[in-house]
Steps between C-alpha positions, in 0.01 A plus 500: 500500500511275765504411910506273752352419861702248740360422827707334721530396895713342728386294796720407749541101593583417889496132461812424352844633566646513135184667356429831628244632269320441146386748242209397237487793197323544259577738204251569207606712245393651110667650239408660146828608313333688233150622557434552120560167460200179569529238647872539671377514859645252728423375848719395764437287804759402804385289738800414768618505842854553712591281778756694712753303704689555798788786400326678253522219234231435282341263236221708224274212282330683254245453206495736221197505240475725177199480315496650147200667369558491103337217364731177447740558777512291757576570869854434663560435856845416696556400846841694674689388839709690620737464841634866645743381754633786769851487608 
């Protein structure tokens, strides 16, 4: 079992020319691979944002956080870039 809920917008900039808009997201989801099983939930957090540029190009920073819920495991987290050019 499991799901997810992102909410995301983008907001348009008009005060610079290279920047047209930028995007914070946020994603939160939960999984349980095997409901017979305790203790193997997991929750996942991503906190992030786009900044679009001029010609479709765009630069993603996001933070991903997975938090265990058996006993001993700690959480992980990771932080992504990634650049989408358009051409």
């Amino acid at each position: 079992m499991s799901w997810q809920g992102v909410v995301g917008f983008r907001i348009p900039t008009e005060s610079t020319e290279w920047l047209e808009a930028v995007a914070p997201v946020v994603r939160v989801s939960y999984a349980d691979p095997n409901t017979d099983i305790s203790d193997d939930e997991v929750w996942g957090l991503t906190p992030g944002f786009a900044l679009y540029f001029h010609k479709r190009n765009r630069l993603t920073l996001t933070y991903d956080v997975a938090s265990f819920a058996a006993s001993g495991v700690d959480s992980e987290s990771s932080f992504t870039a990634q650049m989408q050019f358009h051409f």
